[in-house]
C-alpha positions in Angstrom: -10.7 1.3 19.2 -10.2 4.7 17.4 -13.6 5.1 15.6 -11.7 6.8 12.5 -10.6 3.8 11.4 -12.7 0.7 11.0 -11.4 -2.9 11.1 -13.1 -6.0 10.2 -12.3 -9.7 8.4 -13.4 -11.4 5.6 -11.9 -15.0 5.8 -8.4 -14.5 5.2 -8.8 -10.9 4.2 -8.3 -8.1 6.4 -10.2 -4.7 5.8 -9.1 -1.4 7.4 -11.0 1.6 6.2 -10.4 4.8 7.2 -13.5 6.6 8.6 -13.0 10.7 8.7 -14.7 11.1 5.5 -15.7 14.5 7.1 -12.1 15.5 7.1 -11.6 14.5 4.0 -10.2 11.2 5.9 -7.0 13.4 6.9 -4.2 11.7 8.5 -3.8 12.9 12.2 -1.9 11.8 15.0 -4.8 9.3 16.3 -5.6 7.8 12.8 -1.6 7.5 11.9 -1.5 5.6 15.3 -4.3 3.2 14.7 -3.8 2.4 11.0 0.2 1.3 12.2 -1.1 -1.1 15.1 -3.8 -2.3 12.7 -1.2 -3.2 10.1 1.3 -4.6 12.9 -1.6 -6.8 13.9 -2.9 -8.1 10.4 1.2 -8.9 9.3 1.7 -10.8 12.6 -2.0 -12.9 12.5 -1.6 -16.0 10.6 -4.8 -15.9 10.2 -4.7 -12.9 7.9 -3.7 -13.6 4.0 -4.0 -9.8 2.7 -4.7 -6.4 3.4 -7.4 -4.2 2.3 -6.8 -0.2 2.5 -9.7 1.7 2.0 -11.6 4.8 3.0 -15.4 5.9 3.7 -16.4 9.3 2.2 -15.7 11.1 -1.7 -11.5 10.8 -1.0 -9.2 8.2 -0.1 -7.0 10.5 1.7 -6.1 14.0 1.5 -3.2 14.0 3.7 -2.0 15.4 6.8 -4.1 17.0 9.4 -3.0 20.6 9.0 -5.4 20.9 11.7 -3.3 20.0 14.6 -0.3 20.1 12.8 1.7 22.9 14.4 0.1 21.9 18.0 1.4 18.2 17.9 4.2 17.0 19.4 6.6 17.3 16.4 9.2 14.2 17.8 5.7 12.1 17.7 4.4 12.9 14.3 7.9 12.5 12.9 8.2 9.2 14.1 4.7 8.0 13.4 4.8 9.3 9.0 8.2 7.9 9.4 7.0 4.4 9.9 3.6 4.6 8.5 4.9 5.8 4.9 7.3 3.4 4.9 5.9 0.3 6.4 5.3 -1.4 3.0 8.6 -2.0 2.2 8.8 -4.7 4.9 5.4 -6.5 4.7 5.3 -9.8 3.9 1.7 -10.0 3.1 0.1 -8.5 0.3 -1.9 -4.8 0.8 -3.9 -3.5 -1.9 -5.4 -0.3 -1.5 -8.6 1.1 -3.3 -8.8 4.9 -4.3 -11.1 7.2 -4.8 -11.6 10.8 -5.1 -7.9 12.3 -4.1 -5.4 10.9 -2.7 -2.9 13.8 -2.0 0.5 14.4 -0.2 0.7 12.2 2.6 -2.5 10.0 1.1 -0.9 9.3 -1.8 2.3 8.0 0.6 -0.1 6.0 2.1 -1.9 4.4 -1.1 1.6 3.9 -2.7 2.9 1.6 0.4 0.5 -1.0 -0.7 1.5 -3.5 -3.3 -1.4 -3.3 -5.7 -3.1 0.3 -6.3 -6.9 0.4 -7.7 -8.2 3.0 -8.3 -11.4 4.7 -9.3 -11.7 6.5 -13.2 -12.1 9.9 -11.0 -9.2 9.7 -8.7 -6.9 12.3 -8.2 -3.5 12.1 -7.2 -0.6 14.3 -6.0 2.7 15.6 -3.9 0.5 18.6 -2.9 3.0 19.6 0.0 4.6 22.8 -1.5 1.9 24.2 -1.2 1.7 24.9 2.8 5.4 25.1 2.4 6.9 21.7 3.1 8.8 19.4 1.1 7.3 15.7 0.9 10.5 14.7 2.9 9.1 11.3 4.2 6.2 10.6 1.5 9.2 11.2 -1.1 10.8 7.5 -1.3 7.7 5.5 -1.9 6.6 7.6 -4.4 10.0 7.7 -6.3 9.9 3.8 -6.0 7.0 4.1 -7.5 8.1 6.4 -10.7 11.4 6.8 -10.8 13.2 9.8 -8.7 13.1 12.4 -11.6 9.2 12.2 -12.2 8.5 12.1 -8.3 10.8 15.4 -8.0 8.8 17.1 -10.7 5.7 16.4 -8.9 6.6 17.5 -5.9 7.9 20.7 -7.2 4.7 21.4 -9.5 2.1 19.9 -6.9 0.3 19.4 -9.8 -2.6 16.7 -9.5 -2.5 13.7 -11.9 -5.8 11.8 -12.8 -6.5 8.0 -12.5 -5.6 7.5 -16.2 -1.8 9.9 -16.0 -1.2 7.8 -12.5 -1.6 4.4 -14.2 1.0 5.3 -17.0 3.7 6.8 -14.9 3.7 3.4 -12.1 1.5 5.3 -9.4 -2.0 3.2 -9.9 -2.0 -0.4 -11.5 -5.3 -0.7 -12.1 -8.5 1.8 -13.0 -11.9 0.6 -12.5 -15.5 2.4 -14.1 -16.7 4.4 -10.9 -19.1 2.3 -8.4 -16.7 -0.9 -9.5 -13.7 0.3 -7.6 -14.6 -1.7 -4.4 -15.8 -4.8 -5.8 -12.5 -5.0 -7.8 -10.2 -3.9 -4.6 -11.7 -6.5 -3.0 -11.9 -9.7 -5.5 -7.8 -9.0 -6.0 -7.2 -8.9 -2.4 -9.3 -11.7 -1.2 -7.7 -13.7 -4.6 -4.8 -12.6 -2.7 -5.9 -14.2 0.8 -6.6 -17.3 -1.1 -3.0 -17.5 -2.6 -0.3 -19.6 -1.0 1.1 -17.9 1.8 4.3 -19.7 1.9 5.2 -18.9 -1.7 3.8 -14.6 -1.2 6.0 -14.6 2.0 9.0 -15.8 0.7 8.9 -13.6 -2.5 8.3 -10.7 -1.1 11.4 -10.9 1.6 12.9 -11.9 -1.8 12.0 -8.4 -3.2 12.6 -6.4 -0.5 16.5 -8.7 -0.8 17.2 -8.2 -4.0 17.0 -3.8 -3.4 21.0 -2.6 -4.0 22.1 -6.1 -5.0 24.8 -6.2 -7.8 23.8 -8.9 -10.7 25.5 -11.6 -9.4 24.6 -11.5 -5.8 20.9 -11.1 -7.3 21.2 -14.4 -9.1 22.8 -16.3 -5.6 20.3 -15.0 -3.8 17.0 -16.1 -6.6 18.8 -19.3 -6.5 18.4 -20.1 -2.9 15.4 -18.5 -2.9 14.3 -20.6 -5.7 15.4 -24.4 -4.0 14.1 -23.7 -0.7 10.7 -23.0 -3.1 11.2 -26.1 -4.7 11.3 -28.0 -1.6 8.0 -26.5 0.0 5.0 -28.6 0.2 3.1 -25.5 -0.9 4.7 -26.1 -4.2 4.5 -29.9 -3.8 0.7 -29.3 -4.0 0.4 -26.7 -6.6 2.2 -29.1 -8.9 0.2 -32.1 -7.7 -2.8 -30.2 -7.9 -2.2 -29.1 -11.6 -1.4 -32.5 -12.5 -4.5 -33.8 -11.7 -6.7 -31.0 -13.5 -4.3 -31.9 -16.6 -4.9 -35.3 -16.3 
């Protein structure tokens, strides 16, 4: 196991924490590897109701290795960002990812392609990438899902870094915890999360990742078949079961 990225389980919830804290937990090669295989792992393991992303060390993430970045194998990295920064649009279990200190450039890619962002009063976030040079080519999409294409092209032009509070307004962060509560909270949503019915999760989020492009209409087809096979699940059999008896 690559020792810059730990992985462990708690019940239903799997953690993956990235462990270069001395690098300012920068992405390189070896790391971008091992988190995709971790993720692969935990979306495949029905075992596994959620994902926790988090990081050891004062940041999150501060992006690429610039390290090793004009050494490694261009065709490689390429493919590896490709994949890693967008590999949320396809899970179908929920990842929530806990921030603190920055999350810049390729580490706010990664924060973003989790479902639920938490992050710490003092976090710091931005498309830092101008500033070697580069446009955030690959990082771009996720972040413009995130706020809207004009507000993700101004930041990548300006590189300018955001705080916790800015991030929450504009859709980058959906929650902000007082510091030293950020992983306590990361962690009660996720494992709440775990807990959750993993029928009903699955099936709405291949229901969001559908309904992307879809004119009106087709949107509505498509929530209604959603909806009746819903209806016929015995996860929802029990949920209404279940409430039934507390009301009763």
């Amino acid at each position: 196991m690559n020792e810059s990225l730990l992985i462990s389980s708690q019940g239903r919830l799997r953690r993956l924490t990235l462990n270069r804290p001395d690098k300012r937990n920068a992405l390189d090669v070896a790391l971008c590897r091992s988190l995709l295989d971790a993720v692969r792992d935990a979306a495949s393991d029905r075992a596994v109701g959620a994902i926790l992303l988090d990081a050891e060390g004062k940041d999150f993430c501060s992006g690429m290795d610039l390290s090793e970045a004009l050494e490694a194998d261009l065709d490689v990295m390429l493919a590896l960002h490709q994949e890693l920064f967008s590999i949320g649009a396809g899970l179908r279990k929920p990842m929530v990812s806990a921030v603190q200190g920055a999350a810049l450039a390729g580490g706010l890619g990664l924060a973003l392609n989790a479902h639920i962002v938490v992050a710490s009063a003092g976090a710091r976030f931005g498309l830092t990438e101008v500033r070697v040079g580069l446009w955030p080519y690959i990082v771009f999409p996720v972040v413009a899902a995130a706020v809207g294409a004009r507000k993700a092209t101004e930041l990548a032009l300006t590189a300018r870094i955001v705080d916790a509070e800015e991030a929450c307004r504009i859709g980058i962060v959906d929650v902000v915890v007082k510091p030293g509560a950020l992983h306590e909270r990361a962690e009660r949503i996720a494992l709440d999360l775990a807990a959750a019915s993993a029928t009903a999760i699955e099936q709405g989020l291949s229901f969001v990742q559908q309904i992307v492009g879809l004119d009106p209409v087709s949107a509505a087809k498509l929530a209604t078949r959603f909806r009746r096979e819903a209806h016929a699940s015995a996860d929802f059999r029990e949920g209404v079961e279940a409430f039934r008896r507390r009301s009763g």
